[in-house]
C-alpha positions in Angstrom: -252.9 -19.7 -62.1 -256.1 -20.6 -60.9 -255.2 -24.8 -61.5 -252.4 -24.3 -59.4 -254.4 -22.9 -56.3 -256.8 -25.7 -56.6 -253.7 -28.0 -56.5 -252.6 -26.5 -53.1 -255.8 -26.3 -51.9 -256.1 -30.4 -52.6 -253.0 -30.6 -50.7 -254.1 -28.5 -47.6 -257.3 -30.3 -47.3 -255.4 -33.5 -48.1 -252.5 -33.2 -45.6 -255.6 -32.4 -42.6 -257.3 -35.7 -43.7 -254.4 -37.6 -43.1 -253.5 -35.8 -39.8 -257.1 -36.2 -38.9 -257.0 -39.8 -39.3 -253.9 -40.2 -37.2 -255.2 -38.0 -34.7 -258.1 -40.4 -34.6 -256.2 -43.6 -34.5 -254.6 -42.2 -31.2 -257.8 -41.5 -30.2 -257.8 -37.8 -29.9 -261.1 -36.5 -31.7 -261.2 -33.2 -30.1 -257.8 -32.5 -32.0 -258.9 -34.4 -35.3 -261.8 -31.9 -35.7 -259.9 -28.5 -34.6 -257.3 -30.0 -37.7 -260.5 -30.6 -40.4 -261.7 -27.2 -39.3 -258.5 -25.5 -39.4 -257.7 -26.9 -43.1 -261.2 -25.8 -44.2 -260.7 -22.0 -42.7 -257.4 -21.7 -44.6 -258.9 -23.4 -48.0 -261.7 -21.1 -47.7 -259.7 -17.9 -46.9 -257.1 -19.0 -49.2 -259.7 -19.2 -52.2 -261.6 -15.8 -50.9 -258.6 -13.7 -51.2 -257.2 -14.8 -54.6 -256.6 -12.2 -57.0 -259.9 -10.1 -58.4 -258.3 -11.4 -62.1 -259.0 -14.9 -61.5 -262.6 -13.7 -59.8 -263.5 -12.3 -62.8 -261.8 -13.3 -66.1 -264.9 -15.2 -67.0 -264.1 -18.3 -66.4 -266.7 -20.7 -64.3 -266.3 -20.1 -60.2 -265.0 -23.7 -59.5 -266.0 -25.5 -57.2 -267.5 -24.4 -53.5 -265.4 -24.8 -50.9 
C-alpha cells in the first residue's frame, strides 16, 4: 500500500516538472512556480492524510516530502 502511494506521489511531482519546464520554455515563470508549488501541496497533503495503519505499522517513515 504504502509503495503504491510513493509511486503516485513520483508521478504527481513528475507530471509538475514537466509542466514546469514547458511553462518555462514559453517563458511563463510565474505559472511554472504556482505548478511546482501546487504538486508539492498535494504530495505533501496526499502523504499527511494516509491511513493511521501505514503511519504506524512500524515500518521506517519514508522519505520527507
Amino acid at each position: 500500500m504504502e509503495e503504491q502511494l510513493y509511486k503516485d506521489l513520483y508521478h504527481t511531482i513528475f507530471n509538475a516538472a514537466t509542466d514546469a519546464i514547458r511553462a518555462l520554455d514559453r517563458g511563463e515563470a510565474a505559472n511554472a512556480a504556482s505548478i511546482l508549488i501546487r504538486a508539492q501541496q498535494e504530495a505533501e497533503e496526499r502523504y499527511l492524510s494516509r491511513p493511521e495503519q501505514e503511519k504506524s505499522d512500524g515500518s521506517p517513515a519514508g522519505p520527507s516530502l
